[in-house]
C-alpha positions in Angstrom: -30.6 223.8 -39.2 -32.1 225.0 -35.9 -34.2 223.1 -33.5 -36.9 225.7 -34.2 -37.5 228.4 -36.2 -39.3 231.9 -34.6 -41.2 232.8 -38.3 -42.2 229.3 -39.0 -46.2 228.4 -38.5 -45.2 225.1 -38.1 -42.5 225.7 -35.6 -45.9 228.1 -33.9 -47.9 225.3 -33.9 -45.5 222.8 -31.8 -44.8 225.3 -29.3 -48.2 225.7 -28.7 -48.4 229.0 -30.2 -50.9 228.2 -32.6 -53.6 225.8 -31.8 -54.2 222.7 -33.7 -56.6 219.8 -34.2 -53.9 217.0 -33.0 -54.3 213.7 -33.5 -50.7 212.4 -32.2 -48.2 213.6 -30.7 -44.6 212.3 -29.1 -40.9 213.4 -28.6 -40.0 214.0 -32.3 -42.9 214.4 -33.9 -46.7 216.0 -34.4 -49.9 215.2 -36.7 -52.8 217.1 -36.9 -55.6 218.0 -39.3 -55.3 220.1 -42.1 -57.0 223.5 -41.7 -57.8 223.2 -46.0 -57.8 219.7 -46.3 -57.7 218.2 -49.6 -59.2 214.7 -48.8 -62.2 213.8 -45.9 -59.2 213.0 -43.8 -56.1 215.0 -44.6 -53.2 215.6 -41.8 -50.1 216.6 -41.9 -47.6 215.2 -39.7 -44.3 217.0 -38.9 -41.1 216.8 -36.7 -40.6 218.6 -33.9 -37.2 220.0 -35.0 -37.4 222.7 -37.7 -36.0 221.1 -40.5 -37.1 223.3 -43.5 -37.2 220.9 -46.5 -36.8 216.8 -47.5 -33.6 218.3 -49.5 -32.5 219.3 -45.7 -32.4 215.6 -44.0 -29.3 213.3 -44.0 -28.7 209.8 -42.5 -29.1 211.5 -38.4 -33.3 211.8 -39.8 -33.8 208.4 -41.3 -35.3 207.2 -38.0 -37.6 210.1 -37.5 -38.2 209.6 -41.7 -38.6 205.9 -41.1 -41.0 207.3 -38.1 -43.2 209.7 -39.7 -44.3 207.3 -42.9 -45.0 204.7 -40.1 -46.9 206.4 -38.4 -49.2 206.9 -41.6 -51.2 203.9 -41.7 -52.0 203.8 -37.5 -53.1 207.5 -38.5 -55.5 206.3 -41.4 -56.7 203.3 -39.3 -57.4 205.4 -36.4 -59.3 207.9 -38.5 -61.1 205.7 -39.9 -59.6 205.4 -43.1 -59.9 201.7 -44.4 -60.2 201.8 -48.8 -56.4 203.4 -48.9 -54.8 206.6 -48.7 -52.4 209.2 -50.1 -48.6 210.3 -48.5 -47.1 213.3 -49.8 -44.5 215.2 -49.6 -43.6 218.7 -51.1 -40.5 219.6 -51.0 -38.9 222.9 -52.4 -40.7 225.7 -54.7 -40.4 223.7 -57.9 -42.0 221.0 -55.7 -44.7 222.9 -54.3 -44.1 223.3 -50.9 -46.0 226.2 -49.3 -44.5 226.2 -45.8 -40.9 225.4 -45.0 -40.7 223.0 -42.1 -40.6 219.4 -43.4 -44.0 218.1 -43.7 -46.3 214.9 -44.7 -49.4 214.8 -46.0 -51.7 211.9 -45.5 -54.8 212.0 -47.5 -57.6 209.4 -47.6 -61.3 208.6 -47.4 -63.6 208.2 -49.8 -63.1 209.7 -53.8 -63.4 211.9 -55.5 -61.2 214.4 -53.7 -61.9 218.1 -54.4 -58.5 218.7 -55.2 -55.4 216.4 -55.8 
């Protein structure tokens, strides 16, 4: 595992290579809107360090882990998400996951949902 990855869009978009709609941002992690959201409010939220799948993380990540799902509902909240919303995490090909950098969706506002 590398701190960052050169190829990743993810890795792009915390090194300020590729700009983003952020919506928080601190020392280990990043959120910010999804460019083909699912939901009325759909960001992803990521650590900093490339770390390229859930399957990846051992007991050094459960406090960035413990971070990232706790950041969640301040997210919603802020967004203006009050009837619930969705986490999600890919992880793997079998598992869906598009790009290879850890990531969390959180989905919400109101149904039905184009997709999901």
């Amino acid at each position: 595992m590398t701190a960052s990855d050169p190829n990743c869009i993810f890795c792009k978009i915390v090194a300020g290579q590729i700009p983003s709609k952020k919506v928080h941002e601190d020392d280990q992690m990043l959120a910010f809107h999804d460019i083909n959201p699912w939901a009325p409010v759909h960001v992803l939220v990521i650590p900093k360090q490339h770390i390229a799948t859930l399957s990846d993380v051992g007991p050094e990540h459960d406090a960035l882990l413990g971070a990232m799902l706790g950041l969640a509902p301040r997210l919603m909240k802020q967004l203006g998400v009050s009837n619930g919303f969705r986490t999600l995490i890919n992880t793997g090909r079998d598992g869906h996951q598009e790009v290879y950098h850890l990531h969390m969706h959180v989905m919400g506002g109101p149904r039905p949902w184009a997709r999901g």
